[in-house]
C-alpha positions in Angstrom: 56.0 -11.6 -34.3 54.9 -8.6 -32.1 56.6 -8.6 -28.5 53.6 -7.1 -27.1 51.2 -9.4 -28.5 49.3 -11.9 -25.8 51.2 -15.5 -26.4 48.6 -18.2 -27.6 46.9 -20.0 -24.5 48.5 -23.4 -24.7 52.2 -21.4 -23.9 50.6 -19.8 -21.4 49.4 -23.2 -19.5 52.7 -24.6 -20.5 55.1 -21.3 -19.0 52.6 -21.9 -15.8 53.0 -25.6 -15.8 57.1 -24.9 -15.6 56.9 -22.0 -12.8 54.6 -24.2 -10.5 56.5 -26.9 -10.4 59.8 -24.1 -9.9 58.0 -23.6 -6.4 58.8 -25.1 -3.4 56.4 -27.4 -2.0 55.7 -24.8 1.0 54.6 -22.3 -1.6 52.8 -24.9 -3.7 50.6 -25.3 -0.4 50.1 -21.8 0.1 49.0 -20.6 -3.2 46.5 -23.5 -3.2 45.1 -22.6 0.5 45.1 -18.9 -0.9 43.3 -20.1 -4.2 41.0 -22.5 -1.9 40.0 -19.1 0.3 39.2 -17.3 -2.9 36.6 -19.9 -4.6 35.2 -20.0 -1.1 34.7 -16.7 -0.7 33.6 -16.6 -4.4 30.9 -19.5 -3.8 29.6 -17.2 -0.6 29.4 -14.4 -2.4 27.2 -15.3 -5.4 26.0 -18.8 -4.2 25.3 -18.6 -0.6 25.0 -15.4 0.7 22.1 -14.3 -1.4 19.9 -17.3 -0.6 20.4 -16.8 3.4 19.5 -13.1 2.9 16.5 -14.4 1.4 15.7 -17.2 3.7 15.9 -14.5 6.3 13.7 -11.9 5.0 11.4 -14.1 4.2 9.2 -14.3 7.5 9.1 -10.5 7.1 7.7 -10.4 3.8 5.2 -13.7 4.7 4.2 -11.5 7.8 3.5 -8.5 5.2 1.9 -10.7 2.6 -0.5 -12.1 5.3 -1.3 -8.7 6.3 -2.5 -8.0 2.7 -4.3 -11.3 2.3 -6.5 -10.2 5.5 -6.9 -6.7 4.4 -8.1 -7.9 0.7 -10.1 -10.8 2.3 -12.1 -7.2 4.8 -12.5 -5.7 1.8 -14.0 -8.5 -0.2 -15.9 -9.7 2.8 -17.4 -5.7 2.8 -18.0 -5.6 -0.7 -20.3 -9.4 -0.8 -22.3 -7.2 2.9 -22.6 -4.1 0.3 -23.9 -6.6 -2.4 -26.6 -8.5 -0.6 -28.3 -5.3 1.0 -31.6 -4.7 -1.2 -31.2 -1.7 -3.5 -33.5 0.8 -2.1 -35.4 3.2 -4.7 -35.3 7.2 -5.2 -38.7 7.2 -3.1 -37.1 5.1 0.0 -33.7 7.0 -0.5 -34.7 10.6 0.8 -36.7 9.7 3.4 -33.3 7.5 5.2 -31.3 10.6 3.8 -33.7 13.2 6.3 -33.7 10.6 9.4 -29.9 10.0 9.1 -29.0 13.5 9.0 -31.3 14.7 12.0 -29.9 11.7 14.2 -26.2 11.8 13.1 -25.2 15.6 12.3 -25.5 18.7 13.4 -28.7 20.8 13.7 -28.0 23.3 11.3 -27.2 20.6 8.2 -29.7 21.2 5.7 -30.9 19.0 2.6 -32.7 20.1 -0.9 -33.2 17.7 -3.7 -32.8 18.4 -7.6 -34.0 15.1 -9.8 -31.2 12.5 -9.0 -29.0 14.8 -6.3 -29.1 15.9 -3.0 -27.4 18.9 -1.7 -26.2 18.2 1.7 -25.4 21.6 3.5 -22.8 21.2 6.5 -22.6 23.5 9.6 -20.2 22.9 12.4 -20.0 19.1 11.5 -17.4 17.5 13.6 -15.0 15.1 11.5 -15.8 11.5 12.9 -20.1 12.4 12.4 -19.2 13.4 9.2 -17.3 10.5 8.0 -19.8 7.7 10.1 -22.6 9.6 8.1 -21.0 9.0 5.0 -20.6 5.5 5.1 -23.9 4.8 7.3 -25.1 6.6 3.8 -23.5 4.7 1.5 -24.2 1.6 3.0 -27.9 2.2 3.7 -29.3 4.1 0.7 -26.4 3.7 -2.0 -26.0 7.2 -2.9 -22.4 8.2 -3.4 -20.5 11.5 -3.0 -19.9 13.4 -6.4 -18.9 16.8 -4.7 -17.7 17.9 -1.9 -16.9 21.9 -1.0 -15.8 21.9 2.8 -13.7 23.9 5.0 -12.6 23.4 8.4 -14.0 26.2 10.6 -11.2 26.4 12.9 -12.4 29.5 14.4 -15.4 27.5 16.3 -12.6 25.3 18.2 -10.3 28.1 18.7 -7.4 25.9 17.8 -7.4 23.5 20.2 -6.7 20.0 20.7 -10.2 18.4 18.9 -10.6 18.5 15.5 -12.2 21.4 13.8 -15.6 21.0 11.9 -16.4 20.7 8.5 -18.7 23.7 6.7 -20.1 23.4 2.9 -22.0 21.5 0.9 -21.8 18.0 0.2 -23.5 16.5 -3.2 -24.9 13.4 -3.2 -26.2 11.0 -6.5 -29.3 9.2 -5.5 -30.0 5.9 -6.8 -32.3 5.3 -9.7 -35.9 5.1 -9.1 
């Protein structure tokens, strides 16, 4: 038989049988306090531990899942608003489209119209018009943005503090007649 070789498992309970009952009783009772501390420590580790660290993240991740609920229950509650407005027609479209940019843009945005477009051109636009036009638009008369060219003219607000306007054309698609 090879010296190295592991001995079968049933000499190995039997030469562990024989050296615990070798030791003293006070090592006897330290060996099992030091065997009880590791099968605690074992059970906290893979038992315990990660369900408290769940248990405690939870309200954060309830908190962030509620936050999401009330976002997706906005955006469905916009959606079924969007949904019950009557669809207006090509004819009805343009005229909204030339009231809404008089009252709600700059004087120098222009409009032409090409079939089932309209080409919005932006001068000096400040950002907040702009983006309460859009969705004043897109509420109102359905047409969507399907290109956009705009630059910030920076030079009109000489770099300070208020946001610089938008110049460039804007391309709307109307809705169907």
């Amino acid at each position: 038989m090879n010296p190295n070789a592991m001995p079968p498992p049933r000499a190995m309970a039997a030469a562990l049988r024989q050296h615990w009952a070798s030791l003293a009783p006070r090592e006897q009772t330290l060996v099992l306090a030091a065997a009880t501390v590791l099968g605690l420590a074992l059970l906290w580790s893979l038992l315990l531990a990660p369900a408290l660290a769940q248990l405690r993240a939870s309200p954060a991740r309830h908190a962030a899942l509620d936050a999401q609920l009330q976002q997706m229950q906005a955006l469905q509650a916009q959606a079924l608003h969007l949904k019950d407005i009557p669809r207006p027609t090509g004819n009805e479209t343009l005229p909204v489209l030339w009231r809404s940019l008089g009252q709600q843009l700059s004087a120098g945005t222009q409009m032409s119209t090409t079939g089932d477009r309209a080409a919005i051109t932006l001068k000096d636009v400040p950002p907040e018009a702009l983006a309460q036009w859009l969705a004043q638009v897109r509420s109102t008369t359905r047409a969507v943005p399907t290109e956009a060219r705009l630059m910030r003219n920076t030079a009109s607000t000489g770099g300070a503090s208020p946001p610089a306007p938008w110049n460039g054309t804007l391309t709307l698609a109307l809705p169907p007649n």
